[in-house]
PAMIKE-820716 format. One record per residue (C-alpha): x, y, z; residue in three letters; chain. Coordinates in nm, 3 decimals, decimal comma. Example, Ala and Ser with C-alpha at 12.3 -4.5 7.8 and 13.67 -1.06 7.14 Angstrom:
BEGIN
<site <1,230 -0,450 0,780> "ala" "A">
<site <1,367 -0,106 0,714> "ser" "A">
***
This chain:
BEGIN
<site <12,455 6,992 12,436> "unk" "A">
<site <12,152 7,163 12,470> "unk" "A">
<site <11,851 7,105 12,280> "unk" "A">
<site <11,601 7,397 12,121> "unk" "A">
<site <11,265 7,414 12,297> "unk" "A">
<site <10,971 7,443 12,145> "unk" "A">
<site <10,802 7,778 12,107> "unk" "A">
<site <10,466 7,842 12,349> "unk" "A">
<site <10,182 7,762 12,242> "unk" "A">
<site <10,100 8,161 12,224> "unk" "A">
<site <10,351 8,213 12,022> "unk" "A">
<site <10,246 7,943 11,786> "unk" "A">
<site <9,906 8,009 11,719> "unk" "A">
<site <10,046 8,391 11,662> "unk" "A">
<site <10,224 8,221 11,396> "unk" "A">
<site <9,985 8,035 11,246> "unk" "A">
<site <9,722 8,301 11,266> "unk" "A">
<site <9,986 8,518 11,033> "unk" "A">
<site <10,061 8,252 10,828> "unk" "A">
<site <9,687 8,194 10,746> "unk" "A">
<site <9,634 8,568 10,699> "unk" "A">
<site <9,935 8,574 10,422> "unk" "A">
<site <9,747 8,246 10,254> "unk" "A">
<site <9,462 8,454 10,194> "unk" "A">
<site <9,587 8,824 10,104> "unk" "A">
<site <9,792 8,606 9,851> "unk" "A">
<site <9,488 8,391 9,730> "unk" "A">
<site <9,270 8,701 9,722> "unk" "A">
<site <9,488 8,903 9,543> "unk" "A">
<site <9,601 8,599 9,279> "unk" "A">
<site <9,246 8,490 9,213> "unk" "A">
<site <9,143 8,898 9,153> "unk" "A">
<site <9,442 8,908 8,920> "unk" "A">
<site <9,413 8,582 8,742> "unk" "A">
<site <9,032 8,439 8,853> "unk" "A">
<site <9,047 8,102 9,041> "unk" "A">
<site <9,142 7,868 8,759> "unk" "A">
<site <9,428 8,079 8,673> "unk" "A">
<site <9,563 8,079 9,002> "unk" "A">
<site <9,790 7,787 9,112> "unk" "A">
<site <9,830 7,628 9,466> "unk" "A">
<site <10,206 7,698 9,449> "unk" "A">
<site <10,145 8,029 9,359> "unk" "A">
<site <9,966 8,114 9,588> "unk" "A">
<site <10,183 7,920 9,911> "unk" "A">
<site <10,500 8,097 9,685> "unk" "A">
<site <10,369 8,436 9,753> "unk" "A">
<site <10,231 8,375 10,100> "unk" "A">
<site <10,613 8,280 10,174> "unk" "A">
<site <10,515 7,915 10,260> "unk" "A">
<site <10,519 7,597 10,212> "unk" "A">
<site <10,183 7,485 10,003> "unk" "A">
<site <10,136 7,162 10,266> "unk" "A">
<site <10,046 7,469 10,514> "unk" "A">
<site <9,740 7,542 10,260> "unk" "A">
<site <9,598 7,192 10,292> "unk" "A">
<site <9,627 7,203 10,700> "unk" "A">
<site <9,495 7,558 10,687> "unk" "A">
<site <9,205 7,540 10,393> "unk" "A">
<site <9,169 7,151 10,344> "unk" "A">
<site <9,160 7,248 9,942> "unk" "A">
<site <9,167 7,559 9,724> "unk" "A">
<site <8,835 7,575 9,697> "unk" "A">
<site <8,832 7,579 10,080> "unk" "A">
<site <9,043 7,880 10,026> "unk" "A">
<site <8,829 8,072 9,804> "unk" "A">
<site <8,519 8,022 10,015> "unk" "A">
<site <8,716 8,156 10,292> "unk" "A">
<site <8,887 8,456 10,080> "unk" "A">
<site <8,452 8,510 9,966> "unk" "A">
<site <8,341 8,501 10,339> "unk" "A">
<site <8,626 8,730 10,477> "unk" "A">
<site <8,527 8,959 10,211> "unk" "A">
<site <8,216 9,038 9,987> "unk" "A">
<site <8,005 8,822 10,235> "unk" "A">
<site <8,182 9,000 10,555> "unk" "A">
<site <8,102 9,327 10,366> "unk" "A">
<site <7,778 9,270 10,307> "unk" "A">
<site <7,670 9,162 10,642> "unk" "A">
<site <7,870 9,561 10,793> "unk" "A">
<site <7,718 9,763 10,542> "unk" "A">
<site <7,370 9,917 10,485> "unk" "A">
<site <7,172 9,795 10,206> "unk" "A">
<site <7,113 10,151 10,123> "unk" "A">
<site <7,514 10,241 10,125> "unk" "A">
<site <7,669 9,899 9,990> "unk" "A">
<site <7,629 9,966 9,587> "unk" "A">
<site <7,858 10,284 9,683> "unk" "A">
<site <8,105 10,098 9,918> "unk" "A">
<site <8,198 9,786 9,623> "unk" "A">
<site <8,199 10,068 9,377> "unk" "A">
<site <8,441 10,298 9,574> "unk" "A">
<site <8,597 9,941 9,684> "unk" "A">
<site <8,709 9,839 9,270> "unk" "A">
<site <8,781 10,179 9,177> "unk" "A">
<site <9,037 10,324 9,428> "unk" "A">
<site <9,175 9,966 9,565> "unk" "A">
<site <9,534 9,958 9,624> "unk" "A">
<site <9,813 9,692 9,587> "unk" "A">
<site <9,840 9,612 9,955> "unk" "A">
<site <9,632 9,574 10,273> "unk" "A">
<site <9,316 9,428 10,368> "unk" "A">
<site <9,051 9,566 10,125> "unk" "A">
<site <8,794 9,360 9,983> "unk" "A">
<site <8,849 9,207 9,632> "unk" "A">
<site <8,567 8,988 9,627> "unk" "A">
<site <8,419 9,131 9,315> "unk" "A">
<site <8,708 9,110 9,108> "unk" "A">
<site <8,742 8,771 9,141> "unk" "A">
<site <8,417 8,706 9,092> "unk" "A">
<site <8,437 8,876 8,746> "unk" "A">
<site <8,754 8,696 8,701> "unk" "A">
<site <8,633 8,353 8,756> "unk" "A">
<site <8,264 8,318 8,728> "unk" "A">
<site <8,166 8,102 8,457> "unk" "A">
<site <8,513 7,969 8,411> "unk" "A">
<site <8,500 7,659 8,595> "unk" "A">
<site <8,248 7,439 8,825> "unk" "A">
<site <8,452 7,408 9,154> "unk" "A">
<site <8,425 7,755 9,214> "unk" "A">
<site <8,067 7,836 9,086> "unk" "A">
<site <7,874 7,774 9,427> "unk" "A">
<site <8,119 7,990 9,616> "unk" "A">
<site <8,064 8,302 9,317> "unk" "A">
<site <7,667 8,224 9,315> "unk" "A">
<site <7,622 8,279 9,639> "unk" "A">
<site <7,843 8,612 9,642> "unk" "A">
<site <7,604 8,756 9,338> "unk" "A">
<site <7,281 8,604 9,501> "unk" "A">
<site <7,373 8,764 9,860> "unk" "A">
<site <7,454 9,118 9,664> "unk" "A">
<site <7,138 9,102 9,456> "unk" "A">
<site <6,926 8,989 9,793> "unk" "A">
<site <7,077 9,270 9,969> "unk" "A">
<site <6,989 9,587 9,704> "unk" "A">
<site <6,609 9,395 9,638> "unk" "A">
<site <6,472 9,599 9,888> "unk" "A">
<site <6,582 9,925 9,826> "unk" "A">
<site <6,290 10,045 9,558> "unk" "A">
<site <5,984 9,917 9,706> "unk" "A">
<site <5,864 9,810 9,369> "unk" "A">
<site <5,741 9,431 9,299> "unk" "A">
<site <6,006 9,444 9,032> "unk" "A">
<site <6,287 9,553 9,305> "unk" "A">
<site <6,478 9,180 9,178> "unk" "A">
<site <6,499 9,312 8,838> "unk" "A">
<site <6,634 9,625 8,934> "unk" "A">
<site <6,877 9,491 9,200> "unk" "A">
<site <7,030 9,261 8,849> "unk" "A">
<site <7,047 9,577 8,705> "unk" "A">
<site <7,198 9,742 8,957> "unk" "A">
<site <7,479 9,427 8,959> "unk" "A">
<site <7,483 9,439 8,590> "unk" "A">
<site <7,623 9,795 8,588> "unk" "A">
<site <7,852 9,799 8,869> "unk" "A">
<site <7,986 9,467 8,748> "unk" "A">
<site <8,037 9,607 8,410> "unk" "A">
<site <8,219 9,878 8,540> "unk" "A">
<site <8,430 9,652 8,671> "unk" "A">
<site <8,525 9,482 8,393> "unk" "A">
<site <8,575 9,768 8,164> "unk" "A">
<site <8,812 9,904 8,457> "unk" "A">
<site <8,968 9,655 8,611> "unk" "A">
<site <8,977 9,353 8,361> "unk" "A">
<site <8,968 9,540 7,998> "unk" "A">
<site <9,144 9,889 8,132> "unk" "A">
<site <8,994 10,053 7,840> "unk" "A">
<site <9,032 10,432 7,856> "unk" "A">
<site <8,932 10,687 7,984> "unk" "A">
<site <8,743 10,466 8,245> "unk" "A">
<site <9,019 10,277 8,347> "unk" "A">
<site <9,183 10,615 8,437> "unk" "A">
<site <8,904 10,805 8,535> "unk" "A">
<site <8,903 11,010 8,891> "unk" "A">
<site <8,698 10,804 9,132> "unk" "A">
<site <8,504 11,031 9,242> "unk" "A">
<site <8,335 11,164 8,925> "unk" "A">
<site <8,294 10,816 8,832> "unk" "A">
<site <8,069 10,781 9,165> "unk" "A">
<site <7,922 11,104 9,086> "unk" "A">
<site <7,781 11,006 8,768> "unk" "A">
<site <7,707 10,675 8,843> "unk" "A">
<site <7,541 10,760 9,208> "unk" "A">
<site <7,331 11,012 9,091> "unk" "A">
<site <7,191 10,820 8,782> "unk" "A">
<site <7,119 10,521 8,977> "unk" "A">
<site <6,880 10,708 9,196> "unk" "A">
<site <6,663 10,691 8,892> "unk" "A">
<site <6,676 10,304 8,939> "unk" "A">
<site <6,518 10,226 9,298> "unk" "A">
<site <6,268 10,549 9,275> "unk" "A">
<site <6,111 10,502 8,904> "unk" "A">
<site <5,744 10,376 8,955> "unk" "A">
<site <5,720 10,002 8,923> "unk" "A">
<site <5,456 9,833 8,654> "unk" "A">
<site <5,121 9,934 8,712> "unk" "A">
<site <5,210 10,228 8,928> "unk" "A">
<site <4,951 10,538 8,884> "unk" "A">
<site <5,179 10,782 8,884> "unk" "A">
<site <5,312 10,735 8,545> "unk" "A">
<site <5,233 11,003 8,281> "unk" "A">
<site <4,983 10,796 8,084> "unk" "A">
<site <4,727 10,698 8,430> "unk" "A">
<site <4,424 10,756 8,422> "unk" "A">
<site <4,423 10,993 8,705> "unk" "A">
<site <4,593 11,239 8,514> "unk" "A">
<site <4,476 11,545 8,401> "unk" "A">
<site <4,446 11,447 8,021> "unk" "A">
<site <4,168 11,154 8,149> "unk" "A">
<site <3,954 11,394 8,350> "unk" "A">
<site <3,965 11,687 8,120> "unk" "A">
<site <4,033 11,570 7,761> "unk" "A">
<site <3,790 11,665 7,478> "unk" "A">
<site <3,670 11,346 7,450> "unk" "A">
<site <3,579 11,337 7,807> "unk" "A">
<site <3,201 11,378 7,700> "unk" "A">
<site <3,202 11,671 7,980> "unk" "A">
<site <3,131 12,001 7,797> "unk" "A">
<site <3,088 11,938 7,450> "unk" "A">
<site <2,846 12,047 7,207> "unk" "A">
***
C-alpha cells in the first residue's frame, strides 16, 4: 500500500503564506467591523477558513495579529505615501472601500477600538501618533501639531459619522464631493498664518498702523 508524500517545501510555504494572508483580511476586516474587543479568535480563524491553532503559530496572540493587520496597513501606507497626499488617500480609502480585497482599513479599526480596551492601545497610539507626525509638517507654522490633531480630528470624525453612525446624507454621500468639500476647506488649515505671524489683518505693518489718524503724521 502506498503511503501519501508530503508536499514540497514550495508548495508549503505557498500554503502557509495564503493561509496567513486569509488570517489577516479576516482580522482586518472583523476588527473594522466590530473593533478589536469585539472580535473573537474563532471568528476570526472561522472566517479565514482555519483552524484558530494556525493563529497562534502564525501571530503568537491576537494582539500579535492586530499589530501585524496595523503594520500591513495604516503604517505600510504611511511610509508609500506623501505627507502632502496622505490626508486625501485615508479619506478616499474610508469613503469608497469595498467588501473585498486588499485595501487598507486601518482607520476603521482604530475608531472601532481605541479607547475600548488596554491590549490594543499601544498598537492604535502609535497608528494616530505616526498619522499626526506625518501631516506636522505640512503648514510650516510652530503650531503645525495642533493643526495636524485637527486635521485627524476631522477626517476621523468623518469616519465615524460614515462608517460607524451611517447617519445620512453623509453616510450616502458621492465620494467625490465629499473630497471636494473637505479638500478644498482644509487648504485653509496648513496655509492660515500661525500665532504671531505679521501678516494677519490686525499687524502693525498694515496700512491702518502707518496711516491712521492717530498716527500723529499730519494732524492739526
Amino acid at each position: 500500500m502506498e503511503t501519501a508524500s508530503a508536499p514540497p517545501p514550495e508548495e508549503r510555504r505557498r500554503d502557509a503564506a495564503a493561509t496567513r494572508r486569509r488570517l489577516l483580511e479576516a482580522a482586518r476586516d472583523l476588527f473594522a467591523e466590530r473593533g478589536y474587543e469585539g472580535a473573537t479568535v474563532r471568528e476570526i480563524a472561522a472566517r479565514a477558513g482555519v483552524n484558530q491553532a494556525l493563529l497562534f503559530r502564525y501571530f503568537g496572540s491576537k494582539r500579535g495579529l492586530l499589530t501585524e493587520v496595523v503594520a500591513l496597513g495604516g503604517l505600510e501606507q504611511l511610509r508609500a505615501t506623501p505627507p502632502e497626499e496622505l490626508f486625501e488617500t485615508a479619506l478616499r480609502s474610508m469613503l469608497t472601500r469595498s467588501t473585498e480585497g486588499p485595501e487598507d482599513r486601518s482607520l476603521e479599526v482604530y475608531l472601532r477600538s481605541v479607547g475600548r480596551g488596554d491590549e490594543a492601545a499601544g498598537t492604535l497610539r502609535e497608528l494616530g501618533e505616526a498619522y499626526q507626525s506625518a501631516l506636522a509638517g505640512l503648514s510650516g507654522a510652530p503650531d503645525g501639531e495642533l493643526r495636524a490633531d485637527l486635521a485627524m480630528a476631522w477626517l476621523l470624525g468623518i469616519g465615524l459619522m460614515r462608517t460607524v453612525v451611517a447617519r445620512e446624507p453623509l453616510a450616502g454621500a458621492d465620494p467625490d464631493d465629499v473630497c471636494r468639500l473637505v479638500l478644498g476647506t482644509l487648504d485653509r488649515l496648513w496655509t492660515e498664518p500661525g500665532p504671531g505671524s505679521e501678516s494677519g489683518p490686525e499687524s502693525e505693518s498694515g496700512p491702518e498702523a502707518e496711516s491712521g489718524p492717530e498716527s500723529g503724521e499730519g494732524g492739526e
